[in-house]
N, C-alpha and C positions, 0 to 999 in steps of 0.2 A: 667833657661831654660824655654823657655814660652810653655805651652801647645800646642800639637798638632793635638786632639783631645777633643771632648766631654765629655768624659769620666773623662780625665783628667782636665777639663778647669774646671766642675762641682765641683771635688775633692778640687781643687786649691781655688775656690773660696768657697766652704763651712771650708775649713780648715784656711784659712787665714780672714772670716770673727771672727770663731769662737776665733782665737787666740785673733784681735782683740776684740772682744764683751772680752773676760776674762778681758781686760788691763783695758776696759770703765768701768769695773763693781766696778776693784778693784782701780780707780784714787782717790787719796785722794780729797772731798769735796774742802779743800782749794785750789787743783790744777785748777781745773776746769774751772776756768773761767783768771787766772791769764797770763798775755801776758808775754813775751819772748822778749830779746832785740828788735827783730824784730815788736813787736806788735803782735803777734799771739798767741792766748791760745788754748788749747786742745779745745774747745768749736767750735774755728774758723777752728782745722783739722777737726774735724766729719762734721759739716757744707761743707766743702769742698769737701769731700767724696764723700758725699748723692749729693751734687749737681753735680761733674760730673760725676758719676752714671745715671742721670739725663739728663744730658747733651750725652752721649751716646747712651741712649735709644730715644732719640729726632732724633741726625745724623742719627740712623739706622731708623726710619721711616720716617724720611723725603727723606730719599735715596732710600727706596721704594718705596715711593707714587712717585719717579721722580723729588719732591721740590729740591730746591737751598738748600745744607749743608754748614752751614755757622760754619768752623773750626778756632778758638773752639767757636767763638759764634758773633751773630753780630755785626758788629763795630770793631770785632780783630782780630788780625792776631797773629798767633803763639810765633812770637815773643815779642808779647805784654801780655804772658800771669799772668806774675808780675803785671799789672797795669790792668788785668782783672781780679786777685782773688784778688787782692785789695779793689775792687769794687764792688767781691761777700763778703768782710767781712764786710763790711759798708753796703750792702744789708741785710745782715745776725745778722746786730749786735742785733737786739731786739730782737732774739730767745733764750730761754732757755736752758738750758744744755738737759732739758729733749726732748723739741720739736727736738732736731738736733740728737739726738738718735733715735727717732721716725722715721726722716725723713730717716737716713740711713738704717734702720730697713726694712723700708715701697721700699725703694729704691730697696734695696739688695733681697727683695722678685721679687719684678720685673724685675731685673737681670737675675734670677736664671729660673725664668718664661721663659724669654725670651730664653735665652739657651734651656734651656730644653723642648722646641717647636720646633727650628731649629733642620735639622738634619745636619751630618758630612758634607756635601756637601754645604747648605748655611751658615756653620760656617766655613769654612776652605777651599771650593771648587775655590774661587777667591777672588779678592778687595771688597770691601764694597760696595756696589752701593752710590754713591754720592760721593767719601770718598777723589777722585782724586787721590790716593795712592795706594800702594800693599799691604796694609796691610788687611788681610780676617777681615769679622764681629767678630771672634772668637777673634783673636790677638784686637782687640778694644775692644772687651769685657771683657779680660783681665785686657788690661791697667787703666779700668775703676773701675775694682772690687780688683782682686785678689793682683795686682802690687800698685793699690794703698790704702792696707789695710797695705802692709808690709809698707809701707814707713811709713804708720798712727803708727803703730803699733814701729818702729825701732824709729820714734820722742818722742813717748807717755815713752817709756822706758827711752830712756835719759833726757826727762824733769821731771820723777817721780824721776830717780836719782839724779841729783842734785837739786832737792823738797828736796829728802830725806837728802842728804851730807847738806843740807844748816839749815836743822831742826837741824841736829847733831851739827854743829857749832855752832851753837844759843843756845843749851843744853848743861848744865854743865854735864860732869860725874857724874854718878850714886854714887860715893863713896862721891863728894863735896855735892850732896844733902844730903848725911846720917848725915857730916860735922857738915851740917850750920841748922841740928833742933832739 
């Protein structure tokens, strides 16, 4: 249920940053950088994050200042958005696991900045200025922070799981190493 309120938008995204940050602290080294059938490593979810984090804060002041909001970014259109985070991970691939923590860090402060400046009425009073949609600044800042922590956070889980199912396999039982020394 998406926040309807400040109050709650605030809650939502420091609780779902934090669950996140617990998952990033405890990812096994080896995971880290390792890609997925798809080519994606945890490296390239936090990278994605911080960047539309990023990307949000940009629509919302460009849609103040009255500039062209270019959804979700120049040259794409929505449904091109596969072949735009594609694009941000080949932009993104020489960062470090630490720099892309950093940036989500540094991101998700300026999120929370931003909320917590507007009041109930330009987070929730109407559409985003620029945004060509019904969705208020608040429901965008959601989607940018809170919604897209759990999806981080729901990935990072299943890929530490079978990390882990897959180290097990690989590992004789504890009674064959007693065995065989």
């Amino acid at each position: 249920m998406p926040a309807t309120s400040k109050t709650e938008l605030l809650a939502a995204s420091e609780r779902e940053f934090s669950k996140l940050q617990t998952l990033l602290d405890d990812l096994p080294a080896m995971l880290r950088l390792e890609k997925d059938a798809d080519g994606i490593s945890p490296k390239d979810i936090v990278g994605h994050r911080a960047h539309w984090i990023d990307l949000f804060l940009a629509w919302y002041r460009d849609g103040q200042a009255g500039r062209p909001v270019w959804f979700p970014a120049k040259g794409y259109k929505w449904n091109e958005t596969t072949r735009y985070n594609a694009d941000l991970r080949q932009k993104q691939s020489g960062l470090s696991w630490q720099s892309v923590r950093s940036l989500l860090d540094s991101n998700h402060v300026e999120l929370l900045a931003l909320i917590e400046n507007l009041d109930e009425e330009e987070l929730y009073g109407g559409p985003m200025k620029g945004s060509n949609n019904k969705w208020t600044t608040g429901r965008w800042a959601e989607a940018a922070g809170p919604s897209h922590y759990r999806s981080a956070s729901k990935y990072l889980r299943q890929r530490r799981a079978r990390f882990q199912e897959d180290r097990d396999r690989r590992s004789p039982p504890a009674a064959d190493q007693a065995g065989s020394a």
